[in-house]
matplotlib code that plots the C-alpha trace (Angstrom):
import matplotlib.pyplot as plt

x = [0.0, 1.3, 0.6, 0.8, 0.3, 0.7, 1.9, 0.9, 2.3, 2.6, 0.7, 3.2, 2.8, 5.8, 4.2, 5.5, 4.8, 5.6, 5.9, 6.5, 5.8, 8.9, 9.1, 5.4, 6.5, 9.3, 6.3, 4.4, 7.5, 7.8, 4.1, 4.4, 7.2, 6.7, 8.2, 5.3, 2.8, 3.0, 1.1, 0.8, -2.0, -1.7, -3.7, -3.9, -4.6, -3.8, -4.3, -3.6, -1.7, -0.8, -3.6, -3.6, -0.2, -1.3, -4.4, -3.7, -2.3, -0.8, 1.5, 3.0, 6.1, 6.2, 8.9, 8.4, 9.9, 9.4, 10.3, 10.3, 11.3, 10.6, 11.4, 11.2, 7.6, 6.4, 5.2, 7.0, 6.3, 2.8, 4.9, 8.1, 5.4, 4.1, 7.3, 8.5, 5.7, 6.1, 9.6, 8.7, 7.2, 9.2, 8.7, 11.8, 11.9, 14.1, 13.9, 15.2, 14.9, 15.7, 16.3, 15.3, 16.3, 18.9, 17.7, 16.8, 13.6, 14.8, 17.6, 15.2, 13.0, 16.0, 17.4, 13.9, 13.7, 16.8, 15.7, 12.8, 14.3, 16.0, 18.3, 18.0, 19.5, 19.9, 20.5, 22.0, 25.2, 25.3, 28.2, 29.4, 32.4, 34.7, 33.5, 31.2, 27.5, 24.5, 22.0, 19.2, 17.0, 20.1, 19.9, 15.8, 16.0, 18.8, 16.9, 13.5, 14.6, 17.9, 18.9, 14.9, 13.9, 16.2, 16.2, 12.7, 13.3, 15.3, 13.8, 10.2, 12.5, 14.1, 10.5, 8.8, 10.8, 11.4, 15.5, 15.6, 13.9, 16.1, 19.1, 18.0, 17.3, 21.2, 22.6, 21.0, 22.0, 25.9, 25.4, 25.0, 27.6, 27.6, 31.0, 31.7]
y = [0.0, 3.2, 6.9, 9.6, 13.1, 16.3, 19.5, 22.8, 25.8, 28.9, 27.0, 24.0, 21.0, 18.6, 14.9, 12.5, 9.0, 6.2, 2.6, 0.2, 0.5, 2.9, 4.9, 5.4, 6.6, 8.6, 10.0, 11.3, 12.8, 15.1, 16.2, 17.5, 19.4, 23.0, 23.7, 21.3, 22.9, 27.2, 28.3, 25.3, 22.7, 19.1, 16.5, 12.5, 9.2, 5.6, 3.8, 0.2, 1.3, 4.9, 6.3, 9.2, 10.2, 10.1, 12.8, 16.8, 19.0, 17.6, 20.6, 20.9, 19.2, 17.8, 16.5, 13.3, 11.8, 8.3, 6.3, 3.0, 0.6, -3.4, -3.3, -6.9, -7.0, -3.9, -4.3, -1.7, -2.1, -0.4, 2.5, 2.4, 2.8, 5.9, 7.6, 6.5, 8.2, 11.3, 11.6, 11.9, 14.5, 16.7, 15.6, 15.0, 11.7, 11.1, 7.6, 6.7, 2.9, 1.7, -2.2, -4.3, -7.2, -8.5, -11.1, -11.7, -9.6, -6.9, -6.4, -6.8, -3.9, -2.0, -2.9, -1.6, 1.8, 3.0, 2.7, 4.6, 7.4, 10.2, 9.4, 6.3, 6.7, 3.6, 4.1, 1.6, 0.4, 3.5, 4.0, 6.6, 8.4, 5.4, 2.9, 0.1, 0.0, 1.3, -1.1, -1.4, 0.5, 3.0, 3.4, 3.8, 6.7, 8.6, 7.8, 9.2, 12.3, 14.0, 12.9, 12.0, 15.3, 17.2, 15.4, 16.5, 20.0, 20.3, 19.0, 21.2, 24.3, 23.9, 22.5, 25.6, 28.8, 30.1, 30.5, 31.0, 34.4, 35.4, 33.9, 35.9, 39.3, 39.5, 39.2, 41.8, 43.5, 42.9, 43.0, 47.2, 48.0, 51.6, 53.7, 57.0]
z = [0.0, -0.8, 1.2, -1.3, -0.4, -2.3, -0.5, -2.7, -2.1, -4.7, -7.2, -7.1, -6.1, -3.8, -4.1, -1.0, -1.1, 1.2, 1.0, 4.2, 7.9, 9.0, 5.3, 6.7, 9.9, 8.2, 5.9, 8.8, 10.6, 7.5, 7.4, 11.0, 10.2, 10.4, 6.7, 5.6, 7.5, 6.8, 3.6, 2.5, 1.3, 2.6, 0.4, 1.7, 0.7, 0.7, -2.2, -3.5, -6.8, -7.9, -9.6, -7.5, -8.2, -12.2, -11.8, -11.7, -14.2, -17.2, -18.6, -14.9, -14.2, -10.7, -8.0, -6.4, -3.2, -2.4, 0.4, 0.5, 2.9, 3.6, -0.2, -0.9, 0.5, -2.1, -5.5, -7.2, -10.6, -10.6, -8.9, -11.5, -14.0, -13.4, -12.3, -15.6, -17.1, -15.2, -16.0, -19.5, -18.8, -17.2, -13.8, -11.5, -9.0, -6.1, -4.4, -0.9, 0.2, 3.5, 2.8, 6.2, 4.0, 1.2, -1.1, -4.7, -4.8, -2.9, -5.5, -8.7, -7.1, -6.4, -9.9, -11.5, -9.1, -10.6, -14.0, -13.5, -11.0, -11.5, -8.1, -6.1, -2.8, -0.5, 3.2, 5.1, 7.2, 9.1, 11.3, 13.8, 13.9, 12.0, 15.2, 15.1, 13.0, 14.8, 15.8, 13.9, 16.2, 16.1, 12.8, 12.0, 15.0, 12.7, 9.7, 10.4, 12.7, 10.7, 7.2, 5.5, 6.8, 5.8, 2.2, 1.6, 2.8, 0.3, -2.2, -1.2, -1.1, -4.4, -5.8, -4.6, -4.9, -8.3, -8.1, -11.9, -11.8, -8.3, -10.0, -13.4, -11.4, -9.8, -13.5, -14.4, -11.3, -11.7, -15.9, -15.3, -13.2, -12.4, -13.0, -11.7]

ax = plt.figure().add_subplot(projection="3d")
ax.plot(x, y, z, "-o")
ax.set_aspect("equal")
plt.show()
């Protein structure tokens, strides 16, 4: 089952969608964050495939971030599919996966995610400070409170503000320096 849900702010549109029991946690984490929350529109659902995720404007180009984890459990084809088709578009698609396990499915789904993505980032084997790995418990806490978070700030921020026509307005700016 997947939880999609569009945050739209300044007519644009920053789709989220989670896949697995902590991506879902991670997911919710995100949506109580106070970047989420100010000026913005929060839209939710669950859904069994990602016909949700296909709907909406079809000249806009959208950003996706997906989170998946338990990742030999998820049928990610149905998912692949649509990103693929996005993408075509216009659209841009980051994946993170969290992988609980490693075994044949789990690297065909992984496989088939990064042909369809833009970026597929896996996280796993965190350690700290060159000593031993975290714990498993160790890791999912550092997971959901610093590095996902701060991953889909950045991709809202960059999503929502218009840095061409800031980037555009300082050119001109520096084009017409004035001599005296």
């Amino acid at each position: 089952m997947l939880h999609f849900s569009k945050i739209s702010s300044k007519g644009k549109d920053f789709n989220l969608i989670a896949s697995g029991a902590l991506a879902f946690k991670i997911h919710n984490k995100i949506l109580k964050d106070e970047s989420f929350t100010l000026n913005t529109k929060i839209n939710r659902n669950m859904l069994l495939n990602s016909s949700v995720a296909k709907s909406g404007s079809t000249g806009q180009k959208k950003v996706f971030f997906v989170i998946i984890s338990d990742l030999d459990r998820t049928n990610v084809e149905s998912l692949c599919h649509t990103i693929a088709a996005e993408r075509a578009k216009g659209s841009y698609a980051v994946c993170q996966v969290i992988p609980m396990y490693y075994n044949e499915p789990s690297f065909k789904a992984l496989r088939l995610l990064r042909q369809n993505f833009d970026e597929v980032m896996e996280l796993n084997k965190f350690n700290l400070s060159d000593s031993k790995a975290l714990s498993h418990a160790e890791q999912q806490q550092c997971l959901i409170t610093d590095y996902s978070l701060s991953m889909a700030r950045i991709m809202y921020h960059v999503c929502v503000n218009d840095f061409a026509s800031n980037q555009s307005k300082t050119e001109q700016r520096v084009a017409a320096p004035a001599y005296a």
